[in-house]
N, C-alpha and C positions, 0 to 999 in steps of 0.2 A: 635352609633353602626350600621351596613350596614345592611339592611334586608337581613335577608336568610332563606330558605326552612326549613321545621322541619324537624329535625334527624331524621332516621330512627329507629323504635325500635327492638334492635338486637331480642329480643325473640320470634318474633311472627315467627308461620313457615313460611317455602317457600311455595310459591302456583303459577298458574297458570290464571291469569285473563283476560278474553276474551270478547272485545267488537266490536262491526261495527263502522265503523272510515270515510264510503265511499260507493257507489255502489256496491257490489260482491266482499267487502273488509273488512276482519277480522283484528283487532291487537291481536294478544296471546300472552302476555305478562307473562313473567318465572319471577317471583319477589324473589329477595335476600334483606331480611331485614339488613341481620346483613351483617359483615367486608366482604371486599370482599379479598377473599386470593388469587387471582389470577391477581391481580395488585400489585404488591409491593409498589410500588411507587405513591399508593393510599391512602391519608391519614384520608380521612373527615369522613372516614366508614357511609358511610350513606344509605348504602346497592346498591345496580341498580336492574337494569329488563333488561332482554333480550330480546329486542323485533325481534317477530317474525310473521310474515303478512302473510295471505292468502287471493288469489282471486280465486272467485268459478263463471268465465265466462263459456264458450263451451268449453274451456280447464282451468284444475285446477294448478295454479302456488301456491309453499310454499315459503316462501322467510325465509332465513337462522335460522333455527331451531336451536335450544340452545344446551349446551352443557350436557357433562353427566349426572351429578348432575340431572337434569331435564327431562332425556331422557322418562322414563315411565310414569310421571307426564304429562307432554307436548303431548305424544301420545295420552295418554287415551283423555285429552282435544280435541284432533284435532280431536279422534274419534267421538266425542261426536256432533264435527259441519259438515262435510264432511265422504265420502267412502274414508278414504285413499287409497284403494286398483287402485282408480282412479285418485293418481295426476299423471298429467302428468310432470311437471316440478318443481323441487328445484333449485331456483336462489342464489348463494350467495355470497354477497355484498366481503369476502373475504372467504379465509378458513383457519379453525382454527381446528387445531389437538383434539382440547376438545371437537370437535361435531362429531367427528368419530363413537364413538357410536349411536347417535342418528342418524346419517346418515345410519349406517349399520342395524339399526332398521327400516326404515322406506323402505331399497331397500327389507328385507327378506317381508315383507307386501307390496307392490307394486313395483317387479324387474323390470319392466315396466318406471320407473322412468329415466328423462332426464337431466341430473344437468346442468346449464347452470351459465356460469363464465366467467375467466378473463382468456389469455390465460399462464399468471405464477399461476392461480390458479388451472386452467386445471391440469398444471404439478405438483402440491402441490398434487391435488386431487388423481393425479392415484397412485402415491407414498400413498398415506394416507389409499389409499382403493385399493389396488393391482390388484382385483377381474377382472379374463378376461371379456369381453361384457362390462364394466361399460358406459354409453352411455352420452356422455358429449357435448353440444353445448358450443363452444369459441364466447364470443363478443368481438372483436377486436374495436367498435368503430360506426364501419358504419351498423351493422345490429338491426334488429327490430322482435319483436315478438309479432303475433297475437293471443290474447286468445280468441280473438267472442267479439260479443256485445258490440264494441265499444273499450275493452282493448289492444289499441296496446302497449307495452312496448321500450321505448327507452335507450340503454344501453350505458352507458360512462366509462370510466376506468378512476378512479382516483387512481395513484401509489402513492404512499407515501414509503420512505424506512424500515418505518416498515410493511406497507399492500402495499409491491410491487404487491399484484395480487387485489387493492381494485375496487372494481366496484361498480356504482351508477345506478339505475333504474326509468325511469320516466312514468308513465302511462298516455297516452294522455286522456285518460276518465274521470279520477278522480284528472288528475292534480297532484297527487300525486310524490312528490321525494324521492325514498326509496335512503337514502344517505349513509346508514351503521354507518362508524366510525364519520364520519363529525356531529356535529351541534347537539353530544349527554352530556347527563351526566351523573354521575354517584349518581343519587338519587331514593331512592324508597318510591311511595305512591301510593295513589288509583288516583288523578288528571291523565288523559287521553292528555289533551292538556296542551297548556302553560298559559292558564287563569291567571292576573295578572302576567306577563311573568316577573318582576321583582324579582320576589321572588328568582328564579333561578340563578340570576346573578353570583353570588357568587361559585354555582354548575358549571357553564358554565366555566368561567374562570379560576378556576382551575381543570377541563378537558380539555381546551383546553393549559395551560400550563403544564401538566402533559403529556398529551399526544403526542401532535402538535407543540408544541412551537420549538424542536428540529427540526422538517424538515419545520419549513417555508417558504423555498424556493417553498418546492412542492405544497405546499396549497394554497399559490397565484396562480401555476399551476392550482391547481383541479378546484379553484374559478373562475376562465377565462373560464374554461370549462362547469359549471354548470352555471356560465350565458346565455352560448348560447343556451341552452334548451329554450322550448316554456314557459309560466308564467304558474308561479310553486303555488297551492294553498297553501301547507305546508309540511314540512320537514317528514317525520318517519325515525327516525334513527335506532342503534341498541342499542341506552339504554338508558334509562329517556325518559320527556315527549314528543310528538309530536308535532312539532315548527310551531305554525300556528299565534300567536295573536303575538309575540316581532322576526317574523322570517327575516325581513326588518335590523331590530335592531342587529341582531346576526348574520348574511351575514356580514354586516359593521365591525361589532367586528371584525369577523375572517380577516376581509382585514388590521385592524388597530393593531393588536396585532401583525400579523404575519409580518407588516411593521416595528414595536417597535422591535421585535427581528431581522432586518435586518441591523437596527441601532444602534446594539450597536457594542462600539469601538474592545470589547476583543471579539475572538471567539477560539472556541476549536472542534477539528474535533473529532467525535466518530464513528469511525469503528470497525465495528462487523459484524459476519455471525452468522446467529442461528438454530441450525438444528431443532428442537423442541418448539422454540418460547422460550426459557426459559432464554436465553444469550439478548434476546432483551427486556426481560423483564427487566433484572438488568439495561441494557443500560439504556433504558427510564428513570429507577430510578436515577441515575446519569445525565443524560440530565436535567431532573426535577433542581434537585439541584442547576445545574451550572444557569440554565436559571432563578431561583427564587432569583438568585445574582447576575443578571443583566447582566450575560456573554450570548451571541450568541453560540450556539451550531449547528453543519451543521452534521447530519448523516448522514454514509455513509455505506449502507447496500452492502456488497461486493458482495453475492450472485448476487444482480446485476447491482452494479456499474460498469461500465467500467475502467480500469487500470489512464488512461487521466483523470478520477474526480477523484479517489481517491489520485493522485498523486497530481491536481488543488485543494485539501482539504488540505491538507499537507503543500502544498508550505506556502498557505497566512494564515493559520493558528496562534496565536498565541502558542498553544499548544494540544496535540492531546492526545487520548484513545483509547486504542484498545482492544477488546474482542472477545473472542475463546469459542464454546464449546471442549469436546473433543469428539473425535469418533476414537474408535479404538486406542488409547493411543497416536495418533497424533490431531494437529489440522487440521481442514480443506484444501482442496486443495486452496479455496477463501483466506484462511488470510492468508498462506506461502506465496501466489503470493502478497499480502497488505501488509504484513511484508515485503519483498525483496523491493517494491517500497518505503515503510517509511525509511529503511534505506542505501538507494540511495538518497533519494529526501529529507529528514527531515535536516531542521539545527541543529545539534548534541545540541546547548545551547537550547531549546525547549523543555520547561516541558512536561513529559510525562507520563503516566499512562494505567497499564491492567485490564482487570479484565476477568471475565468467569464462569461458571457453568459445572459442572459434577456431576458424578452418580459415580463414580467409584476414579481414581487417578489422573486426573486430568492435565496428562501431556501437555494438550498446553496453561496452562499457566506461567510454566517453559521455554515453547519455547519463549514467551513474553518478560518473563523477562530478 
């Protein structure tokens, strides 16, 4: 039998657990014991944490605060260690429509605040939070941000087709690599690091097949990228433990998994746009599936794939997927324009399948089919 991590136990409540990880560096971690219903395509139910960082240098950065469920929970915490009314800066790694809340809590307590992102999260962000003045720093790549006392922050953009705005954050002080989606999992206990980092194995790779396996094309991207950073002491992702003692061991993984999905013979393109995140979630779910049966899957998030990749998905595909929310009882401007190229460019004998998510009736998967 493989060693793995103890289940989580569904009853205990959610809480809020907050330690020092670093120099002028908080982890506040949002614990979900039980199922996580916001992964579908999540099976181990073994609860996660949302993790959430603060540095309290000459300037105060949060780094990507949790979503609703947690929103007054997670404040009163952060009251408890800092003046919110003084951060200056919210970093985050992507943005996710479930922290809207918690975001709009913490600008009415500090309007002051400078969200500092990617520049598709930028555009996620004004959309998400419409608010005129909302004060947003873009890192495109080449910039740097000084907190004092030694925290300079270096910022990389790692896209993925499902976190096309993800960014990674590197503190030259603490050595620290806030990496977000990369190099998490999804388990919940009181362990802080990865002490006997084995135990995890099992949590790891199946998050990183659940969630990564479908774009790894990009992840070798991201990985080429996050090597050229300066020497990294250890990972803080955005969920499960802090990757310090097996983090050599789980860099490799991600180079050697995401090569195994590059080699396998059969692949299947999955294109989808998602207004709400909720079409990408089904996707993944189905990604999951195909990739746990040995099939290569190459997402193609149209929002912002160029017309030339979705069409170079298409071609050498063995078979494709395509998925639509609906808005406004049409689908997207993105997938009409993805549909017109699938059937110009699709070999007609070429298994194929829809799917989609609504609220209402659902017409653009009628246009699909």
């Amino acid at each position: 039998m493989p060693e793995t991590a103890t289940p989580a136990i569904p009853t205990k409540p959610r809480d809020v657990q907050v330690v020092q990880i670093a120099a002028e560096t908080l982890l506040i971690r949002s614990r979900s014991w039980g199922r996580l219903r916001f992964e579908i395509e999540y099976a181990l139910q073994r609860g996660t944490t949302a993790n959430s960082y603060l540095i309290q240098a000459n300037k105060i950065a949060l780094f990507d605060p949790p979503g609703e469920s947690f929103t007054e929970k997670f404040i009163a915490e952060l009251q408890q260690r800092t003046d919110v009314t003084k951060i200056d800066y919210v970093i985050l790694g992507h943005v996710n429509p479930n922290r809207s809340e918690t975001l709009k809590k913490l600008l009415e307590i500090a309007p002051q605040i400078t969200f500092v992102c990617s520049n598709p999260g930028a555009i996620s962000l004004r959309s998400l939070l419409p608010e005129t003045g909302l004060k947003i720093k873009v890192m495109r790549g080449d910039e740097t941000l000084n907190l004092g006392q030694g925290h300079r922050l270096i910022f990389t953009p790692i896209p993925t087709p499902r976190w096309p705005d993800g960014l990674a954050t590197y503190d030259s002080k603490t050595q620290i690599l806030f990496s977000d989606k990369f190099f998490g999992a999804h388990v919940c206990g009181d362990q802080i690091f990865d002490e006997g980092w084995t135990v995890y194995n099992e949590d790891r790779r199946y998050y990183f097949d659940s969630l990564m396996a479908s774009q790894a094309a990009q992840v070798g991207t991201v990985l080429d990228r996050l090597e050229a950073l300066p020497p990294v002491a250890f990972y803080a992702p955005g969920h499960g433990p802090l990757v310090r003692y097996g983090m050599h061991e789980l860099t490799g993984n991600y180079r050697k998994w995401s090569q195994e999905q590059a080699n396998q013979t059969i692949s299947v393109a999955l294109i989808y746009a998602s207004a709400y995140g909720n079409t990408a979630v089904v996707g993944q779910a189905i990604a999951s599936g195909l990739t746990k049966a040995g099939i290569r899957v190459e997402s193609i998030n149209c929002e912002v794939a160029t017309p030339e990749e979705i069409q170079a998905a298409v071609e050498k595909c063995a078979g494709f997927i395509i998925g639509s929310p609906t808005l406004g009882g049409h689908a997207p401007t993105q997938i009409q324009a993805a549909l017109g190229i699938v059937l110009s460019t699709a070999d007609k004998s070429k298994p194929c399948g829809v799917f989609g998510s609504f609220g209402w009736s659902g017409e653009a998967i009628d246009l699909l089919e």
